[in-house]
SEZA-253670 format. One record per residue: residue number from 1; residue in one letter; x, y, z of N, C-alpha, C, O in turn. Coordinates in pm, 1 decimal, padded with zeros to 6 digits. Layout:
<recs>
<rec base="NUM" nulum="a" n_x="X" n_y="Y" n_z="Z" ca_x="X" ca_y="Y" ca_z="Z" c_x="X" c_y="Y" c_z="Z" o_x="X" o_y="Y" o_z="Z"/>
...
</recs>
This chain:
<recs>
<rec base="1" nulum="x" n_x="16394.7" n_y="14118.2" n_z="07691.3" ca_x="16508.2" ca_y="14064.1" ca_z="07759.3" c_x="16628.2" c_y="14155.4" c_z="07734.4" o_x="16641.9" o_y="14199.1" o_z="07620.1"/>
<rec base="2" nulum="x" n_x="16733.7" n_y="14195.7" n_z="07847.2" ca_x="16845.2" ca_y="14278.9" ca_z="07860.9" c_x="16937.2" c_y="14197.5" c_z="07741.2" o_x="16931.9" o_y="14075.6" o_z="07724.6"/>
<rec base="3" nulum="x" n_x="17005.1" n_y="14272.0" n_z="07678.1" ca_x="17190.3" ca_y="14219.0" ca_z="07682.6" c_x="17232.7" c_y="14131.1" c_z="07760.3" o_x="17288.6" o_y="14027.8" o_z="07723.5"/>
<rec base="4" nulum="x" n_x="17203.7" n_y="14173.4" n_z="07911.1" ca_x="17285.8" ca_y="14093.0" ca_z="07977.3" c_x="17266.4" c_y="13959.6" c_z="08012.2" o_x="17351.6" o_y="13875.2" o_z="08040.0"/>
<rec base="5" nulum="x" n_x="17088.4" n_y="13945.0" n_z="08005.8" ca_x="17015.0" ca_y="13801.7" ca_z="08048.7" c_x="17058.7" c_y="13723.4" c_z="07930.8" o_x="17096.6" o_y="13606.4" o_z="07936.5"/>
<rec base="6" nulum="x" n_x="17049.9" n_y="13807.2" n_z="07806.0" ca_x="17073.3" ca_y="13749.4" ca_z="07717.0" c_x="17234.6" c_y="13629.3" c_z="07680.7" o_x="17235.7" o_y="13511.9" o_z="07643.9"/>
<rec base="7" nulum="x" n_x="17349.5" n_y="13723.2" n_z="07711.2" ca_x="17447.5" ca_y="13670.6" ca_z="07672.1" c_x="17467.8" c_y="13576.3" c_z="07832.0" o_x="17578.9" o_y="13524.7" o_z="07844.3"/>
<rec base="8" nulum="x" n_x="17403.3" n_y="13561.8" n_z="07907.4" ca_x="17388.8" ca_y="13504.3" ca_z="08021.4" c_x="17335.9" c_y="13361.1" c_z="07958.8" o_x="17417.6" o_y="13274.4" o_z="07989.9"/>
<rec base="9" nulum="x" n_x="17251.1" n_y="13318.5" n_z="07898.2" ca_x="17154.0" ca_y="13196.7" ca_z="07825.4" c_x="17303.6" c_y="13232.8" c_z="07711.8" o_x="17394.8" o_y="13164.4" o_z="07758.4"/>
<rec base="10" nulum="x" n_x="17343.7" n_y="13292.3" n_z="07617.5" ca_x="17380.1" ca_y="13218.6" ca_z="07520.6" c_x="17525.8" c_y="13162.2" c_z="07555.8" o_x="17591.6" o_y="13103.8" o_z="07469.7"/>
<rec base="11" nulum="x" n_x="17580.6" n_y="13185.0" n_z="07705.8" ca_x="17724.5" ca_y="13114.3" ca_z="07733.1" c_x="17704.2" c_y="13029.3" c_z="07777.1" o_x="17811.3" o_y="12980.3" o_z="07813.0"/>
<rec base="12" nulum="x" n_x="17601.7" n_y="12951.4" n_z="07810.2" ca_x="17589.5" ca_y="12810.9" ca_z="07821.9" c_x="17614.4" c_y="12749.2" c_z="07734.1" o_x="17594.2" o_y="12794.4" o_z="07621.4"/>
<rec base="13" nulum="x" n_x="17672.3" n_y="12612.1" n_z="07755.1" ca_x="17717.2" ca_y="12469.1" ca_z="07678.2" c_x="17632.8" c_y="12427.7" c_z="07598.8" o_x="17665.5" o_y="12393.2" o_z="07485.2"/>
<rec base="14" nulum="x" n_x="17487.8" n_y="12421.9" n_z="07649.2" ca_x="17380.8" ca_y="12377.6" ca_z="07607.1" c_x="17230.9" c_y="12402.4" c_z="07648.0" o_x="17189.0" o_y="12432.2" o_z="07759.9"/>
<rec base="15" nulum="x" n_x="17142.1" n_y="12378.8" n_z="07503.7" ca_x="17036.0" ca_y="12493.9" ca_z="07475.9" c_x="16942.4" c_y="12377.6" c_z="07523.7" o_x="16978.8" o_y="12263.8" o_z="07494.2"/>
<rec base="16" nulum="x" n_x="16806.8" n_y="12395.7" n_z="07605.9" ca_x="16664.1" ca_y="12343.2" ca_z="07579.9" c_x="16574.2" c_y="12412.7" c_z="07546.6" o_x="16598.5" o_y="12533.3" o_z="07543.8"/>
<rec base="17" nulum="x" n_x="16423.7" n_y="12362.3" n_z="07504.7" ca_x="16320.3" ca_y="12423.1" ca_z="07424.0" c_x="16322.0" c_y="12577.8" c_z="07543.5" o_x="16331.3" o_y="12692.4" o_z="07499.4"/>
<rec base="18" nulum="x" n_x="16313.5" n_y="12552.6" n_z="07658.9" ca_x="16324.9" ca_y="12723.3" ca_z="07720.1" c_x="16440.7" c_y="12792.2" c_z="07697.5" o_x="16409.5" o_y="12911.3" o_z="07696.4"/>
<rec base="19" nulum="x" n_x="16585.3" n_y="12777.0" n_z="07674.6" ca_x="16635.7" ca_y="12883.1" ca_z="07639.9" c_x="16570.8" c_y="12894.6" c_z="07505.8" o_x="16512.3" o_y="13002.0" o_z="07492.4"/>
<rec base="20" nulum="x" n_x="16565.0" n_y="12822.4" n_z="07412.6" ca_x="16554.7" ca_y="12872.7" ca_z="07241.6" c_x="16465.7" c_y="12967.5" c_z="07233.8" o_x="16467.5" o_y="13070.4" o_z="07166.3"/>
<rec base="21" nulum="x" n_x="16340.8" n_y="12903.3" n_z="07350.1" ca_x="16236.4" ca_y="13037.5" ca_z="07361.7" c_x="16254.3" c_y="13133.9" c_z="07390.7" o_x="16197.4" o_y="13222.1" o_z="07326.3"/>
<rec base="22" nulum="x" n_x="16337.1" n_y="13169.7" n_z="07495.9" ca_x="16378.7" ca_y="13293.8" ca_z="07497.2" c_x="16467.0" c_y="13340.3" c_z="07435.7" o_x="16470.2" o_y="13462.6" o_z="07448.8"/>
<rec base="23" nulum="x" n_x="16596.0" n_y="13273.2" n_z="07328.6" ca_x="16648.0" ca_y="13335.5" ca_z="07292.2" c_x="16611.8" c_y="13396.5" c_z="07150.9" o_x="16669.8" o_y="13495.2" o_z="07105.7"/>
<rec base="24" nulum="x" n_x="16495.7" n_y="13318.7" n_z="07075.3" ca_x="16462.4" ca_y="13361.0" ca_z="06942.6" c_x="16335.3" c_y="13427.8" c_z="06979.1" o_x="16259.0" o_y="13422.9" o_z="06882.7"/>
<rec base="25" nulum="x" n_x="16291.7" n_y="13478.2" n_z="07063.8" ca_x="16131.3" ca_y="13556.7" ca_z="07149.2" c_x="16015.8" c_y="13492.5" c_z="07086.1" o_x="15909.7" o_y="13552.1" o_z="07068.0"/>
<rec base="26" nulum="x" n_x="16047.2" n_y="13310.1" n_z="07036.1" ca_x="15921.5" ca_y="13242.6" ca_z="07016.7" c_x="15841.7" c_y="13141.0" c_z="07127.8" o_x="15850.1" o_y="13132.8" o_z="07250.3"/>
<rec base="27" nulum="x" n_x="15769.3" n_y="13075.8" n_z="07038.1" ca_x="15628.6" ca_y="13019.6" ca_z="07122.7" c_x="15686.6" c_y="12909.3" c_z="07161.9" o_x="15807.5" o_y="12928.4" o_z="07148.6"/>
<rec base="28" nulum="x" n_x="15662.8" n_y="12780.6" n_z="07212.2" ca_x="15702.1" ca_y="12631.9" ca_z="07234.8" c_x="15701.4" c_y="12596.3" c_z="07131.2" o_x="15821.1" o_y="12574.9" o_z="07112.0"/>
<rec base="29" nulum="x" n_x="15643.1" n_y="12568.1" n_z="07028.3" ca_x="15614.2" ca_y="12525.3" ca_z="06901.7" c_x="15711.0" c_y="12515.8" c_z="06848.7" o_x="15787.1" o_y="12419.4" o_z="06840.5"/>
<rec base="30" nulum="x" n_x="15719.6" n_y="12657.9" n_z="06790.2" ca_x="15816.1" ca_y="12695.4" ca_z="06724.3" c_x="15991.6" c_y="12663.5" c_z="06785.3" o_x="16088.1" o_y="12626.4" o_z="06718.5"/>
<rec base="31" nulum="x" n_x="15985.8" n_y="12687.5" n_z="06901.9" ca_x="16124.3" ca_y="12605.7" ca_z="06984.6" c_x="16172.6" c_y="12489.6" c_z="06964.3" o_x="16290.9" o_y="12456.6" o_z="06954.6"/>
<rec base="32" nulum="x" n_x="16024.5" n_y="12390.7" n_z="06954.1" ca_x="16078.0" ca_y="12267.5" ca_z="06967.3" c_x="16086.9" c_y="12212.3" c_z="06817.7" o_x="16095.0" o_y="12092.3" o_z="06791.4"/>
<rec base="33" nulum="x" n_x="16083.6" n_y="12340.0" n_z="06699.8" ca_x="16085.2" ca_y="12309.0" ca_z="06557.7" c_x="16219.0" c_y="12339.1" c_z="06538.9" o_x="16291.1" o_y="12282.7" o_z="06456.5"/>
<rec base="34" nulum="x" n_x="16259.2" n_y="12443.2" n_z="06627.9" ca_x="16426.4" ca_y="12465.3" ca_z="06580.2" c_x="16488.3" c_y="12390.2" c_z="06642.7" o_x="16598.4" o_y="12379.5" o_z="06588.7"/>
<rec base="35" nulum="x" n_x="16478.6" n_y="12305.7" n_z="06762.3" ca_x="16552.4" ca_y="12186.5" ca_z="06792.4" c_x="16540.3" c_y="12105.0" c_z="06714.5" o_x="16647.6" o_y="12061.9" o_z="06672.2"/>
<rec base="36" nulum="x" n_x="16448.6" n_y="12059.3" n_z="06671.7" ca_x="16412.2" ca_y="11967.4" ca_z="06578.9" c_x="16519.3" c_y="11954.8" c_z="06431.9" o_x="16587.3" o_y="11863.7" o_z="06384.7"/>
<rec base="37" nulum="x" n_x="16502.1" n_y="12043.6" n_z="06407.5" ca_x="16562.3" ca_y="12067.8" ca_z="06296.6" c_x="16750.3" c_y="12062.6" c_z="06344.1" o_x="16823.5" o_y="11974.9" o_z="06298.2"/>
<rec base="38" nulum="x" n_x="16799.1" n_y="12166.7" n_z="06435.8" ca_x="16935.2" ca_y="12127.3" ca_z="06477.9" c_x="16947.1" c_y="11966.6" c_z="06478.0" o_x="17005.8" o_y="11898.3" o_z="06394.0"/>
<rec base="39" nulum="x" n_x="16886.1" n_y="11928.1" n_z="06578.2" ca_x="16883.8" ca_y="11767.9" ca_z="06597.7" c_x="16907.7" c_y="11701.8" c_z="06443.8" o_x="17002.6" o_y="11626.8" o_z="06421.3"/>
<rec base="40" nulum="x" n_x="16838.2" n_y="11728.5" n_z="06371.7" ca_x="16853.6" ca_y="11675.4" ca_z="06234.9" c_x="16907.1" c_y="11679.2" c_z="06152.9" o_x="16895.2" o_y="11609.7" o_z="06051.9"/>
<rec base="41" nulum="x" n_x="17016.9" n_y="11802.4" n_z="06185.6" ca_x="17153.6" ca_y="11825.9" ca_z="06076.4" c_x="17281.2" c_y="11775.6" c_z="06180.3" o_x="17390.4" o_y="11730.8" o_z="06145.5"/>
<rec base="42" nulum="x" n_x="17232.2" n_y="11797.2" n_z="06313.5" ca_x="17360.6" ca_y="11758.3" ca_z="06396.8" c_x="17382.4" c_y="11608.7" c_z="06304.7" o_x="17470.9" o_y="11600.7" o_z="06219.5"/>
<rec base="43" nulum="x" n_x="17248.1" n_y="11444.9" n_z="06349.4" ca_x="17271.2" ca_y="11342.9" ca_z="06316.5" c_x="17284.5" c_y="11368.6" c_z="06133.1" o_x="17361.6" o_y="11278.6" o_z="06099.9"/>
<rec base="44" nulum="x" n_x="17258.8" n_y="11421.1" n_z="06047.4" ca_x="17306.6" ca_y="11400.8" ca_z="05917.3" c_x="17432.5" c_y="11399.6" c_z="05909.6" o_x="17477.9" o_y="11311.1" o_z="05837.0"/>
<rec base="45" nulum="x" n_x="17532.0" n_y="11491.9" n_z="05977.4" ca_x="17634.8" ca_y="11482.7" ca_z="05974.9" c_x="17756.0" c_y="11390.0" c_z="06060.3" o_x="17873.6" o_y="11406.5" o_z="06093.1"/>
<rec base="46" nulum="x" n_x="17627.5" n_y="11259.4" n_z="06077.4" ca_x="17718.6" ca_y="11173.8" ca_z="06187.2" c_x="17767.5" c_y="11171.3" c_z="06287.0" o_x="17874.0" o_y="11116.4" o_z="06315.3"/>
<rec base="47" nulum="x" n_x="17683.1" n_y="11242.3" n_z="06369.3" ca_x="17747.2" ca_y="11295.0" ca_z="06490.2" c_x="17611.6" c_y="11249.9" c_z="06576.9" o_x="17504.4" o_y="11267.8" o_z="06519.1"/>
<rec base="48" nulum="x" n_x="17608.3" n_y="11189.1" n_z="06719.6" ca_x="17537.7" ca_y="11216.3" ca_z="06800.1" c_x="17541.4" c_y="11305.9" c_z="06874.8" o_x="17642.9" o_y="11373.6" o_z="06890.7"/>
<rec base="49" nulum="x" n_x="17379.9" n_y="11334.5" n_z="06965.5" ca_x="17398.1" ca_y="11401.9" ca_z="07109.1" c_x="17363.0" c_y="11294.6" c_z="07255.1" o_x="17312.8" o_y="11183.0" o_z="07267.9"/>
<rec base="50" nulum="x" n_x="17410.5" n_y="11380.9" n_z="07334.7" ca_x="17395.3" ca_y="11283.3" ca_z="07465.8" c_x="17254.5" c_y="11279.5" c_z="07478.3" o_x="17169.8" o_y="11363.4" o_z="07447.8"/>
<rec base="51" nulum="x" n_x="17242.6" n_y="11139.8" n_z="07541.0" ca_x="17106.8" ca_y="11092.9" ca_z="07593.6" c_x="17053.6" c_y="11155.5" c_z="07733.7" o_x="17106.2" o_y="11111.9" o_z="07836.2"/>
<rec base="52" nulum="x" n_x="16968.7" n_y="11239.2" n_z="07743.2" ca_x="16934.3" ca_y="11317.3" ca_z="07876.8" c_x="16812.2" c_y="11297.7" c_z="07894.4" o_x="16757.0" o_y="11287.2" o_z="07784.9"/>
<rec base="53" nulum="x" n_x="16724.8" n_y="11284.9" n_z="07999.6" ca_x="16578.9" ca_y="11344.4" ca_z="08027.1" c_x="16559.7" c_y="11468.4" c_z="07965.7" o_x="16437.9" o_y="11480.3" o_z="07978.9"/>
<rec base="54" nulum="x" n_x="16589.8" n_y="11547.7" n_z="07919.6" ca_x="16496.1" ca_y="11640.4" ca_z="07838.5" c_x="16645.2" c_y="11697.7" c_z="07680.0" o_x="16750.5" o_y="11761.0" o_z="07686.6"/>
<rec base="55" nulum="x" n_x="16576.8" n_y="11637.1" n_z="07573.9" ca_x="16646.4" ca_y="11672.6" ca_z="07438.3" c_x="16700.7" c_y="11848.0" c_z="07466.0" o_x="16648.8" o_y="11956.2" o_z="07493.5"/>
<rec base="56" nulum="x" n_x="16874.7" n_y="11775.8" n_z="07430.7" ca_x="16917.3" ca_y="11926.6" ca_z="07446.7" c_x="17013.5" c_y="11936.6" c_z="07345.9" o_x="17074.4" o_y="11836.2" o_z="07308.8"/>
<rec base="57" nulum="x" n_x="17043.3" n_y="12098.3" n_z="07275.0" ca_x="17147.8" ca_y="12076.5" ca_z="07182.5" c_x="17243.9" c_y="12181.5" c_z="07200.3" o_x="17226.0" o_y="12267.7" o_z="07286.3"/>
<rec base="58" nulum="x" n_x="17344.6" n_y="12180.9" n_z="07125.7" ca_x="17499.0" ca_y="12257.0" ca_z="07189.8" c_x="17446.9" c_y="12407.0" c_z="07116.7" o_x="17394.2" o_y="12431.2" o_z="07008.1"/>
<rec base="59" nulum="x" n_x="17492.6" n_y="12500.5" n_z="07241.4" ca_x="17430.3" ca_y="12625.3" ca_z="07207.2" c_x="17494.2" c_y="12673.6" c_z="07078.9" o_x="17423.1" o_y="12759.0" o_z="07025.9"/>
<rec base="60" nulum="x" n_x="17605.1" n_y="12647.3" n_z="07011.1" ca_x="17717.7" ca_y="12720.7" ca_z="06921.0" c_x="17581.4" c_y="12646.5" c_z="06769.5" o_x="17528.5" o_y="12722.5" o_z="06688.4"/>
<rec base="61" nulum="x" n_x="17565.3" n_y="12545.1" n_z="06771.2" ca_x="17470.4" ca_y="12505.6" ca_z="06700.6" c_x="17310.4" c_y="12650.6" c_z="06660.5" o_x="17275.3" o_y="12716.2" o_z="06562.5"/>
<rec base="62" nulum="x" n_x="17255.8" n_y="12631.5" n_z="06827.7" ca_x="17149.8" ca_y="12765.3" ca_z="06809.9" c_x="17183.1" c_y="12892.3" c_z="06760.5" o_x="17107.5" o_y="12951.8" o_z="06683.7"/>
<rec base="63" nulum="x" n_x="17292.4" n_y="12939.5" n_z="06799.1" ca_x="17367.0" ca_y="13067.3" ca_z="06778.8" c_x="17373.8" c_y="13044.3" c_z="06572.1" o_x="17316.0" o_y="13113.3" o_z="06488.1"/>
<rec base="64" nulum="x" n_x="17443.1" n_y="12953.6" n_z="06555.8" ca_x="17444.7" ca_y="12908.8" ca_z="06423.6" c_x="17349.9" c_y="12910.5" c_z="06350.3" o_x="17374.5" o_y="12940.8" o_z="06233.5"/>
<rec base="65" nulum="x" n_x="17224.2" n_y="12883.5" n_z="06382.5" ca_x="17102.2" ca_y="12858.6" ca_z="06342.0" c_x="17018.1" c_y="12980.7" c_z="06313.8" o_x="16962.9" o_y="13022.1" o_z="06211.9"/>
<rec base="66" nulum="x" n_x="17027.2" n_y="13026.7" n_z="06444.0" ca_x="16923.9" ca_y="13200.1" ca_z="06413.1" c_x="17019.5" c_y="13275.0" c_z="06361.6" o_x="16956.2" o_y="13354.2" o_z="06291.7"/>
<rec base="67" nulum="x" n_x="17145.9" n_y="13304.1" n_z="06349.9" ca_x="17232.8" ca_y="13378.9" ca_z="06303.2" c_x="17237.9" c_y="13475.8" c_z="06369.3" o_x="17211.9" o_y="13581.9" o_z="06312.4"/>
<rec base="68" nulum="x" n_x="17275.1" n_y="13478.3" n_z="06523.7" ca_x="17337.4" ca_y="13543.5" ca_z="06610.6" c_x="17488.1" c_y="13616.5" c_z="06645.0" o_x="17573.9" o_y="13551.3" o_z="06704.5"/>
<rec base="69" nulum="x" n_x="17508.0" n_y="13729.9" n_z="06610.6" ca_x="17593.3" ca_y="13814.4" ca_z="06670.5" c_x="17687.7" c_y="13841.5" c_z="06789.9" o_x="17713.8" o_y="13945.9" o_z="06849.6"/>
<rec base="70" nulum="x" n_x="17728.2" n_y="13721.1" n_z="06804.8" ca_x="17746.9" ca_y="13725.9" ca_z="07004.4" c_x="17816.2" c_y="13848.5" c_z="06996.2" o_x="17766.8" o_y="13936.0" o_z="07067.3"/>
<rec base="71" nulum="x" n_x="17938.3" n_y="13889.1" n_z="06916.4" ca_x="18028.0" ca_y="14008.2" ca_z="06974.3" c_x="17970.4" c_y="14124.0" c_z="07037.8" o_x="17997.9" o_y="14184.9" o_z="07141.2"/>
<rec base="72" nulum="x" n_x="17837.5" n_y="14145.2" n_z="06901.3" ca_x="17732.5" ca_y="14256.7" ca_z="06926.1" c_x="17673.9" c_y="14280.7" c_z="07085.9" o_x="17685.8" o_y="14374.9" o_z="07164.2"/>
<rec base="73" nulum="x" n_x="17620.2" n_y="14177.3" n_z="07092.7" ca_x="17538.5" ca_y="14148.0" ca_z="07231.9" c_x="17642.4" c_y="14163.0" c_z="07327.7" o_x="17623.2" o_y="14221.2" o_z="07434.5"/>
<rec base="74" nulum="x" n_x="17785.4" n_y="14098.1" n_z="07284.7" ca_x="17843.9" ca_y="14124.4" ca_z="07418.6" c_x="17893.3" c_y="14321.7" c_z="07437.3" o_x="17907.8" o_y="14388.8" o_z="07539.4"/>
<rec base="75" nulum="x" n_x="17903.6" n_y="14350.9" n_z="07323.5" ca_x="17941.2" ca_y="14495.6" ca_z="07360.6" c_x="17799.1" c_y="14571.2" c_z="07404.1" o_x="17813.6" o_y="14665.9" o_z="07481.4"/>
<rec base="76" nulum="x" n_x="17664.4" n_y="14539.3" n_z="07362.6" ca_x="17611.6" ca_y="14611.2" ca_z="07451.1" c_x="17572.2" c_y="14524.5" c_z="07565.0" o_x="17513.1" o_y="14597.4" o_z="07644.7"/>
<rec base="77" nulum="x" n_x="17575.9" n_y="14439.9" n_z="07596.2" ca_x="17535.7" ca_y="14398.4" ca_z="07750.1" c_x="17666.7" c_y="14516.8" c_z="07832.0" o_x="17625.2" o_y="14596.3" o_z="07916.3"/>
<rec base="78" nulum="x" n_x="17797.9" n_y="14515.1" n_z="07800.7" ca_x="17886.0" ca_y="14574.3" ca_z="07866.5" c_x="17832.5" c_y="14698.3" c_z="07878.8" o_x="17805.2" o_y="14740.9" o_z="07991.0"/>
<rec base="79" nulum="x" n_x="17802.3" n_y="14799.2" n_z="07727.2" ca_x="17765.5" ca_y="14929.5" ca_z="07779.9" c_x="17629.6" c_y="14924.7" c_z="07868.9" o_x="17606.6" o_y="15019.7" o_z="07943.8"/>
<rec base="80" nulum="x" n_x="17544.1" n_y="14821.2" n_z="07862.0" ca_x="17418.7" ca_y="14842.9" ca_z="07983.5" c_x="17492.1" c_y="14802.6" c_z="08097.8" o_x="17431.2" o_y="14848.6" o_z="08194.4"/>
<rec base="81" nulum="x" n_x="17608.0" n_y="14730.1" n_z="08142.0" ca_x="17630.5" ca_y="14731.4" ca_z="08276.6" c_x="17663.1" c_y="14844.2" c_z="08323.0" o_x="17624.3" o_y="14887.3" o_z="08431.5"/>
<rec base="82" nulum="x" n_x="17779.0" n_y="14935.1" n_z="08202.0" ca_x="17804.2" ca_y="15045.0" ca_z="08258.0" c_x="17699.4" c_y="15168.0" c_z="08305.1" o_x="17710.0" o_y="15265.5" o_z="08379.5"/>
<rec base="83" nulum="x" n_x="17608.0" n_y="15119.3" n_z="08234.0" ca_x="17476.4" ca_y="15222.6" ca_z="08266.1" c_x="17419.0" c_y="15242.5" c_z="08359.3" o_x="17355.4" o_y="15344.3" o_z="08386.8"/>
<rec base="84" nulum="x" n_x="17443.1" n_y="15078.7" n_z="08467.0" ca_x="17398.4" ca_y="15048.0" ca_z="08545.6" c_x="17450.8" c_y="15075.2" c_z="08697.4" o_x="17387.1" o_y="15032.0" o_z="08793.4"/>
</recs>
């Protein structure tokens, strides 16, 4: 996946088991273990999430979680546009 697809999925509001998959380059499994787990420190700390047809959690959370770089990603998605 580019820079650019990338910081494209991580400026969204909010993450499901397919972005996580693509953003950590794992299986379903494993996706729906790191929701799992967000989900489970979000409510420890007293906080709900909204009720939706498909469990979703706030991307700043995922970013938090894998220990993501956005600045990084955003300076090279920029130099691949310029490349482009």
């Amino acid at each position: 996946m580019s820079s650019v697809e990338l910081i494209s999925i991580l400026s969204k509001q909010w993450a499901n088991v397919n972005d996580i998959k693509k953003i950590a380059s794992c299986g379903r499994d494993n996706a729906i273990h790191i929701r799992n787990v967000i989900i489970e420190d979000i409510k420890n700390k007293g906080k709900n999430l909204p009720i939706a047809k498909e469990k979703i959690v706030p991307m700043e959370s995922v970013i938090n979680y894998l220990n993501i770089n956005v600045e990084h990603i955003y300076s090279m998605a920029e130099k691949q546009k310029k490349l482009n």
